[in-house]
Backbone as CSV, one residue per row, in Angstrom:
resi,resn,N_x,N_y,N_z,CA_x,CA_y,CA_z,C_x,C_y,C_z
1,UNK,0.822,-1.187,0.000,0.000,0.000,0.000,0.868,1.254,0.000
2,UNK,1.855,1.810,0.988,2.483,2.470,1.320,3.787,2.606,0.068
3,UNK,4.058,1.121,-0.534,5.177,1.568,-1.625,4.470,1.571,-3.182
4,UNK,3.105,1.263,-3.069,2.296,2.413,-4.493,2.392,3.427,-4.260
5,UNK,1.827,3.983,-3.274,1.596,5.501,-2.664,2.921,6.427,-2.883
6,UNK,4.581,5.998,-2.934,6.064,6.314,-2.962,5.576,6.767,-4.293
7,UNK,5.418,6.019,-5.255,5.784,5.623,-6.339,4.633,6.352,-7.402
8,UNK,3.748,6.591,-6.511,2.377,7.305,-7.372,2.782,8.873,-7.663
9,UNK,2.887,9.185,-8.955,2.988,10.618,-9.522,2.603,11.660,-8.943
10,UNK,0.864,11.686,-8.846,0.169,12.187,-9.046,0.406,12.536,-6.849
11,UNK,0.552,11.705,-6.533,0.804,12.006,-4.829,1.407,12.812,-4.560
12,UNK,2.762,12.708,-5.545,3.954,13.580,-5.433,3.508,14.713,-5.731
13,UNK,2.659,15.179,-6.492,2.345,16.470,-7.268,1.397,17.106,-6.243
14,UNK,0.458,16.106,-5.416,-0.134,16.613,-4.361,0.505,17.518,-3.327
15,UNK,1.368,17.015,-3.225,2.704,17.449,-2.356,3.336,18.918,-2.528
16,UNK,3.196,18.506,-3.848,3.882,19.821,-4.508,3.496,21.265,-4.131
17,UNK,1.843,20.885,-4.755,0.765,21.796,-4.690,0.493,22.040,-3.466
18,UNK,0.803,21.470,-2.236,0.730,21.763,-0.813,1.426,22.781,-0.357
19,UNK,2.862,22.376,-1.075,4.355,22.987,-1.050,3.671,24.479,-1.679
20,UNK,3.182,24.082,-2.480,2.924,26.106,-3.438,2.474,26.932,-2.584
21,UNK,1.210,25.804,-1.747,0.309,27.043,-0.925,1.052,27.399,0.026
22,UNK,2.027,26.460,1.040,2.471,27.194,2.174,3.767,28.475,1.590
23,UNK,3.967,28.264,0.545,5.113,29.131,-0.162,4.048,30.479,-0.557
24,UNK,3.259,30.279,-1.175,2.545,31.524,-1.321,2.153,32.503,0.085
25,UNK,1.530,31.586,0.833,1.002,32.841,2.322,2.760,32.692,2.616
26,UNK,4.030,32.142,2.892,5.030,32.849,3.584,5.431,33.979,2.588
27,UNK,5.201,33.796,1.544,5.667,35.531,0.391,4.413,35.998,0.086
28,UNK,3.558,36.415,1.008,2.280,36.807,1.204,2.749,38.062,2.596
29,UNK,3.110,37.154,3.281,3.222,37.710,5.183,4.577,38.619,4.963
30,UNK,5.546,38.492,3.341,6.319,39.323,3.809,7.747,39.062,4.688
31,UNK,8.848,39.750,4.769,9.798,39.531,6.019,9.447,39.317,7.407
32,UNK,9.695,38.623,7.673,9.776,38.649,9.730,10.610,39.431,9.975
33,UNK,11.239,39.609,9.449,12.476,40.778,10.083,12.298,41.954,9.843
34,UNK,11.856,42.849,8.740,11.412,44.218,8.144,10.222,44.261,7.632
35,UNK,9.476,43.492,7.115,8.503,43.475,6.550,8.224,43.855,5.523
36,UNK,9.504,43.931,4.224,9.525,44.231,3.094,9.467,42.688,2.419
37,UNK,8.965,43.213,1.362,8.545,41.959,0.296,9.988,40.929,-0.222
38,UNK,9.211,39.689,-0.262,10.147,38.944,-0.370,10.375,38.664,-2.046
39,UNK,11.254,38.177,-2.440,11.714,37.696,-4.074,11.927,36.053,-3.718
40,UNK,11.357,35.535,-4.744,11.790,33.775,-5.169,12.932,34.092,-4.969
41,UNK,13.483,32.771,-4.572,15.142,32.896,-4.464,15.153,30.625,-4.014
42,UNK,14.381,30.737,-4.591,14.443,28.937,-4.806,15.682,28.361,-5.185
43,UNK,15.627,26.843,-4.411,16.848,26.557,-4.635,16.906,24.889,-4.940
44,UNK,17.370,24.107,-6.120,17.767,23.155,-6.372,18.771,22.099,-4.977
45,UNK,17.609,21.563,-5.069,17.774,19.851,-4.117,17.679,18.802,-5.088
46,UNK,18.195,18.106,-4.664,18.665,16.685,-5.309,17.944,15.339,-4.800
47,UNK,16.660,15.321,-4.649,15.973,14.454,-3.825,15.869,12.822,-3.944
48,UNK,16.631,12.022,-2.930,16.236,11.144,-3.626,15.033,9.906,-3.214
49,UNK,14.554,8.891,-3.969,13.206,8.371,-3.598,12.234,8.329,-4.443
50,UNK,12.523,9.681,-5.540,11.221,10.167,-6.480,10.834,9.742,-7.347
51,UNK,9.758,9.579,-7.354,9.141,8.421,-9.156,9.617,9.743,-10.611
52,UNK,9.179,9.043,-11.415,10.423,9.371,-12.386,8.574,10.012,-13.258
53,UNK,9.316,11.127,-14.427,7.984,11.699,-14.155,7.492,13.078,-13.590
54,UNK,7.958,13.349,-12.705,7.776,14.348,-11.949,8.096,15.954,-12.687
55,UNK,9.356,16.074,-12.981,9.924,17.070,-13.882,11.253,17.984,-13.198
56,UNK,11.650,18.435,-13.472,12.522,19.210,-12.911,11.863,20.675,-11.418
57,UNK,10.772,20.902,-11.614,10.192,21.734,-10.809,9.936,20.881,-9.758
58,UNK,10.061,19.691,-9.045,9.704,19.330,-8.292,10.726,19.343,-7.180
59,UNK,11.822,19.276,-8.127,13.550,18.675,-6.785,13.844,20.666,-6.349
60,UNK,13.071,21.653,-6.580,13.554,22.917,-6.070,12.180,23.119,-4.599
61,UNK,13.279,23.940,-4.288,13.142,23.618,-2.623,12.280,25.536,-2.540
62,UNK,11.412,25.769,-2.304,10.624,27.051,-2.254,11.507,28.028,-1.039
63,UNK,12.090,28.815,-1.381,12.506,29.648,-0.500,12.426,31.309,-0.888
64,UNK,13.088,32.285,-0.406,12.381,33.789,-0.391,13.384,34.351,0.187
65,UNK,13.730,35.652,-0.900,14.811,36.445,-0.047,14.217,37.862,-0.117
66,UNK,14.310,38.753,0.851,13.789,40.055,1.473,14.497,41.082,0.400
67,UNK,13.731,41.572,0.031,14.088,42.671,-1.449,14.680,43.779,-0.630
68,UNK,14.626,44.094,0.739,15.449,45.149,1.207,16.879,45.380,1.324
69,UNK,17.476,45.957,0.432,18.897,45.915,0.166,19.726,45.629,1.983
70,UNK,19.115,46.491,2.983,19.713,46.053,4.352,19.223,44.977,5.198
71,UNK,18.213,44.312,4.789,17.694,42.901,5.485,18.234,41.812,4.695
72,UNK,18.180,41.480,3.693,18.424,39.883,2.536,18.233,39.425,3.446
73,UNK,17.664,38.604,4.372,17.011,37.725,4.890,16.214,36.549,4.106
74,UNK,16.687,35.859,4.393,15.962,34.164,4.085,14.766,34.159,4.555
75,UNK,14.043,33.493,4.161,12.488,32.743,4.298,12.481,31.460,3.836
76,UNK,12.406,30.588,4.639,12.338,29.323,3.999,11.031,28.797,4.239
77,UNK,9.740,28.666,3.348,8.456,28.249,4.223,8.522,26.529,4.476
78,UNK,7.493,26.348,5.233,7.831,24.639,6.114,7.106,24.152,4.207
79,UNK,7.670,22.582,4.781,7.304,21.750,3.006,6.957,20.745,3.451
80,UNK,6.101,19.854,2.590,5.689,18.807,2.654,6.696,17.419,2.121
81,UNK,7.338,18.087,1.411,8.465,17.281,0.170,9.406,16.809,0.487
82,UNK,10.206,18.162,1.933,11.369,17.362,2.022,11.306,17.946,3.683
83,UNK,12.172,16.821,4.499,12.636,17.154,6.038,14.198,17.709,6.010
84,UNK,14.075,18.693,6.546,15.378,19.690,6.530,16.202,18.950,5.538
85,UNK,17.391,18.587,5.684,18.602,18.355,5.402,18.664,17.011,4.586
86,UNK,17.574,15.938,4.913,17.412,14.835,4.784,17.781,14.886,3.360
87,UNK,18.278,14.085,2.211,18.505,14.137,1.001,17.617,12.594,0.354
88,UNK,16.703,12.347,0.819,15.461,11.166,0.402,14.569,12.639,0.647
89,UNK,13.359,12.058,0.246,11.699,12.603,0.068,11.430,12.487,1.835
90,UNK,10.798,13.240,2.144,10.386,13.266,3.498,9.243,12.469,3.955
91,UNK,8.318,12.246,2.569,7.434,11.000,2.929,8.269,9.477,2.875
92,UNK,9.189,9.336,2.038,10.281,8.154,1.739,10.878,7.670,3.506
93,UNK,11.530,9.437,4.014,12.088,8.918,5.278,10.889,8.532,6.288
94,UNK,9.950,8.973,6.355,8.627,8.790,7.083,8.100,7.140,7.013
95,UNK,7.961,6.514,5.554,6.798,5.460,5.185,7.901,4.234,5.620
96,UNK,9.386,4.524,5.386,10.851,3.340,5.402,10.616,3.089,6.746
97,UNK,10.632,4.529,7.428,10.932,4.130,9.292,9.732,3.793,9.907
98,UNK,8.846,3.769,9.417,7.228,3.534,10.024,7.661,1.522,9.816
99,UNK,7.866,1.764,8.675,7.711,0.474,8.161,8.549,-0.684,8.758
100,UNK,9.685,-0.209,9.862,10.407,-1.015,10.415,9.068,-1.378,11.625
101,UNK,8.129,-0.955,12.230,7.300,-2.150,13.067,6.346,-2.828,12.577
102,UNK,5.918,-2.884,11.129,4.756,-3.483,10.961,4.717,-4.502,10.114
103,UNK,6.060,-4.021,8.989,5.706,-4.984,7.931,7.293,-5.823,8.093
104,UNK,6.993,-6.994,7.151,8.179,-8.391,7.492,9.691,-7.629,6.742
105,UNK,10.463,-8.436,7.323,11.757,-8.148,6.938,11.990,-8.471,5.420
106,UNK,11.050,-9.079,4.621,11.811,-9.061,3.339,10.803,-8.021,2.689
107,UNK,10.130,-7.572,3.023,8.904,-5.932,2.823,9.487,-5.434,2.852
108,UNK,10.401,-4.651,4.093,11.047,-3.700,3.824,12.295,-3.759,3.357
109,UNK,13.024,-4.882,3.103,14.436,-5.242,2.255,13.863,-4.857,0.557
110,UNK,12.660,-5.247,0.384,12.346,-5.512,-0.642,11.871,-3.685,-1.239
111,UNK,11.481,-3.009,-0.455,11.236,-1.199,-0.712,12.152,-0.510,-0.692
112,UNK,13.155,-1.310,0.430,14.847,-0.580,0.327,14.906,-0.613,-0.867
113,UNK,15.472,-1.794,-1.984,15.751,-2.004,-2.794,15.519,-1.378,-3.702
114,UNK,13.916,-0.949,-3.824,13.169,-0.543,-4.961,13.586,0.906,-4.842
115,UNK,13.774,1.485,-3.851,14.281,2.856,-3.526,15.144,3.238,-3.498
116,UNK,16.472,1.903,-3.213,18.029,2.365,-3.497,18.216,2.717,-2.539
117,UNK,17.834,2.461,-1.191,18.001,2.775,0.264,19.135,1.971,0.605
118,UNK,20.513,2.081,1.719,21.305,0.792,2.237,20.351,0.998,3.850
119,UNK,20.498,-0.128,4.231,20.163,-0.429,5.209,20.992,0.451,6.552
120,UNK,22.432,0.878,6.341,22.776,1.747,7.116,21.848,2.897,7.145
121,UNK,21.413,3.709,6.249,20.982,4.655,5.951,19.472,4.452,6.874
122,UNK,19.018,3.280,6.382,17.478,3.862,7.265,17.860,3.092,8.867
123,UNK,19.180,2.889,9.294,18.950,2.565,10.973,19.616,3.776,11.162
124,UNK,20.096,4.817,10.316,20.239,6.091,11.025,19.219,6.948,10.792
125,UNK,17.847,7.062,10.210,16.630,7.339,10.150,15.998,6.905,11.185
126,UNK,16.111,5.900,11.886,15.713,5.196,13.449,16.147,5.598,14.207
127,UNK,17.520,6.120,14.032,18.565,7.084,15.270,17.933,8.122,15.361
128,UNK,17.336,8.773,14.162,17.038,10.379,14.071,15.714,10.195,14.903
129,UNK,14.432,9.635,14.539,13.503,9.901,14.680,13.609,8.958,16.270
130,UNK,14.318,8.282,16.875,14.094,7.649,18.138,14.768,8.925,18.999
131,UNK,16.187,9.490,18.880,16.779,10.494,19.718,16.564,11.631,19.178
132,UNK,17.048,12.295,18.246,17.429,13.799,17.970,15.608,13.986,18.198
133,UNK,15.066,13.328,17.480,13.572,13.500,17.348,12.604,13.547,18.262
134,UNK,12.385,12.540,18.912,11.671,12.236,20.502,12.243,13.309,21.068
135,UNK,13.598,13.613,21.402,14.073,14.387,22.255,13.774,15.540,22.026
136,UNK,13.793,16.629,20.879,13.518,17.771,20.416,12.408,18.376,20.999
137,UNK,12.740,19.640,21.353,11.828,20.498,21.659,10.425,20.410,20.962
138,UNK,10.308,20.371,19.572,8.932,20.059,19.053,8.470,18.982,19.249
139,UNK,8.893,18.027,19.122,7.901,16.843,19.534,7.145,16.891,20.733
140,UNK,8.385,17.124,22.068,7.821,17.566,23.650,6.873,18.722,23.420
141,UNK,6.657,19.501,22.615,5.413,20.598,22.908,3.865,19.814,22.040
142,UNK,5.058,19.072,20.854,3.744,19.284,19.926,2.873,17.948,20.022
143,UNK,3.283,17.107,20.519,2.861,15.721,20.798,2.129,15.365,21.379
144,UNK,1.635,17.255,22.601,0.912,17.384,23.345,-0.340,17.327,22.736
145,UNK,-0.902,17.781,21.907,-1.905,17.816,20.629,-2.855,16.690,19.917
146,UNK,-1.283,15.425,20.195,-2.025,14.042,19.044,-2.868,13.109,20.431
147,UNK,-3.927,12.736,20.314,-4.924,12.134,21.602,-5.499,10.520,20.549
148,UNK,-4.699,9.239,21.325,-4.436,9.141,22.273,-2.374,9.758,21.867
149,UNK,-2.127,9.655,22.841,-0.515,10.562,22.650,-0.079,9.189,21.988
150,UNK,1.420,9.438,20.894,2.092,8.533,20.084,2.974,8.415,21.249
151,UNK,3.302,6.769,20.746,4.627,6.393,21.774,5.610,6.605,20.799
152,UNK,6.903,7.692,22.034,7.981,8.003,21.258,8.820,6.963,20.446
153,UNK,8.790,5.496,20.977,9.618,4.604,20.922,9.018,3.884,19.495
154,UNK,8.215,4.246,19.085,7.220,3.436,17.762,7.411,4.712,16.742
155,UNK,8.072,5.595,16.830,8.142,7.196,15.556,8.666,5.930,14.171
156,UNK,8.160,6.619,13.592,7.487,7.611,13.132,5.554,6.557,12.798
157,UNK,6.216,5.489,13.474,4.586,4.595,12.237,3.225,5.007,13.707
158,UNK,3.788,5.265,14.764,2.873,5.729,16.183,2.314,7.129,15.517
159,UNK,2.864,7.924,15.233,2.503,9.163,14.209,1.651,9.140,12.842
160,UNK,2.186,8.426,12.279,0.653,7.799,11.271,-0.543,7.157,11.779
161,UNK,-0.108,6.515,12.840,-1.213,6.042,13.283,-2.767,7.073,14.005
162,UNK,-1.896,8.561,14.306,-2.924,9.150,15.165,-3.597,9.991,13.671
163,UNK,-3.521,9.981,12.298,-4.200,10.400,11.164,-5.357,9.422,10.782
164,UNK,-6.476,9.960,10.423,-7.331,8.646,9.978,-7.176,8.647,8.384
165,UNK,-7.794,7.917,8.020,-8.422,7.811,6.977,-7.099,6.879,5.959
166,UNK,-7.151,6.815,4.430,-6.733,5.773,3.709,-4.990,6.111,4.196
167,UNK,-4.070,5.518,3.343,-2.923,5.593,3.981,-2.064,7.231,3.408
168,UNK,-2.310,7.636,2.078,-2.280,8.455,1.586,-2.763,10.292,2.253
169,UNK,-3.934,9.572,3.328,-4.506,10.926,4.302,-3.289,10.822,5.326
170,UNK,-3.530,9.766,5.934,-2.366,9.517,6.937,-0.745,9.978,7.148
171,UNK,-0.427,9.955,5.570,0.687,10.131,5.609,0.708,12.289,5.513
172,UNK,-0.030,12.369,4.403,-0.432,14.006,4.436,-0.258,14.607,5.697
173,UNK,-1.130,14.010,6.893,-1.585,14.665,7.738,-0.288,14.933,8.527
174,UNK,0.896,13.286,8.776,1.637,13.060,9.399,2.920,13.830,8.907
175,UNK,2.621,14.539,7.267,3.416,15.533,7.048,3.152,17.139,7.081
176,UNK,2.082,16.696,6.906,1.908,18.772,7.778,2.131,18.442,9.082
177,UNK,1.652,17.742,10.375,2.655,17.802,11.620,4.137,18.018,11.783
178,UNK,4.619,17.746,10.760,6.180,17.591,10.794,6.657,19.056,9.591
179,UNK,5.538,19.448,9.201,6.065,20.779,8.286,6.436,22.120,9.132
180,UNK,6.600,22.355,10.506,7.177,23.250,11.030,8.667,22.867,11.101
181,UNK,9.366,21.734,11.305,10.182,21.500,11.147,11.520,21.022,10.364
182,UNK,10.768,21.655,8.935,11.246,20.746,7.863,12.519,22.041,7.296
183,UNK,12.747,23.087,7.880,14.026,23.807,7.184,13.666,25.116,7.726
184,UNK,14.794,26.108,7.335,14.606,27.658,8.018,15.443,27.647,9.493
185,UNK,14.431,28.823,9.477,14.687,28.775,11.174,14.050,28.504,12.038
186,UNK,12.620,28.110,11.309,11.807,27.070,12.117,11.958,26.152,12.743
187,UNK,13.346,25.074,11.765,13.928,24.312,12.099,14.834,24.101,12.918
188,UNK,15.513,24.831,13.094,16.691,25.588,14.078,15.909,25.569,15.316
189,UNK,15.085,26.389,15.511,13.873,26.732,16.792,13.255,25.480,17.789
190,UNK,13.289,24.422,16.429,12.355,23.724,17.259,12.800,22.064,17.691
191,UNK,13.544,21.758,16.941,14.629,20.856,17.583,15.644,21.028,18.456
């Protein structure tokens, strides 16, 4: 279910279009710092995970620089697409590490594969989301929110679990929770 959903175009593009709107209201609102208007100032990521298809507008990362010759200030608005730094798809690092409690060991050997994942790579996706993650300031505020509360020790698939609906809502939902933290100084702030 979860490795159609990777692999589905049209998901990705959902994503995208998520990505536009939160990019439009942050160059809507302007600087945080002066409050002069911001300029595109987007920037090429290299994502990997992505069904093929997509186009070149998809691997640029929405960001905003402050047209005031004495502010240039960054804006980076939160994304659905990618988690800060991560260089996989942010639903990719999400659906891999969920997928270490539920489904059998040759399931997820078998999505590694299809994804070009090493297995080092997603037990340090288990490092991230068990310590840096659990531990972070956002989770401790924001975790307060999901009823019944996710157990830290089950991240990221305890986090899908508190979204209803098909797996595709689930994962959406479980990525706007995680879109304050996905780059900027949002990101900085809240880990």
């Amino acid at each position: 279910m979860y490795q159609a959903l990777l692999a589905d175009a049209r998901f990705h593009r959902l994503l995208l279009a998520i990505d536009d709107d939160l990019a439009a209201g942050c160059r809507a609102a302007g600087c945080a710092h002066c409050g002069g208007v911001l300029h595109a100032a987007r920037f090429r990521r290299k994502p990997r995970g992505r069904p093929c298809g997509l186009g070149d507008g998809y691997d640029q990362r929405f960001s905003f620089c402050c047209a005031m010759r004495e502010c240039r200030k960054r804006a980076t608005p939160p994304s659905l697409r990618f988690l800060g730094r991560k260089v996989y798809l942010a639903c990719v690092v999400t659906v891999v590490s969920a997928l270490q409690y539920g489904a059998t060991a040759a399931r997820l050997r078998r999505l590694s594969q299809a994804l070009g994942i090493d297995r080092r790579t997603v037990a340090r996706w288990r490092g991230w989301w068990l310590q840096t993650f659990a531990a972070g300031r956002f989770w401790r505020q924001a975790s307060a929110a999901l009823m019944p509360p996710a157990d830290p020790l089950r991240l990221p698939a305890s986090l899908l679990d508190r979204f209803a609906g098909p797996a595709a809502e689930q994962l959406i939902g479980a990525l706007r929770f995680l879109a304050p933290i996905t780059g900027g100084a949002a990101m900085a702030r809240a880990l």
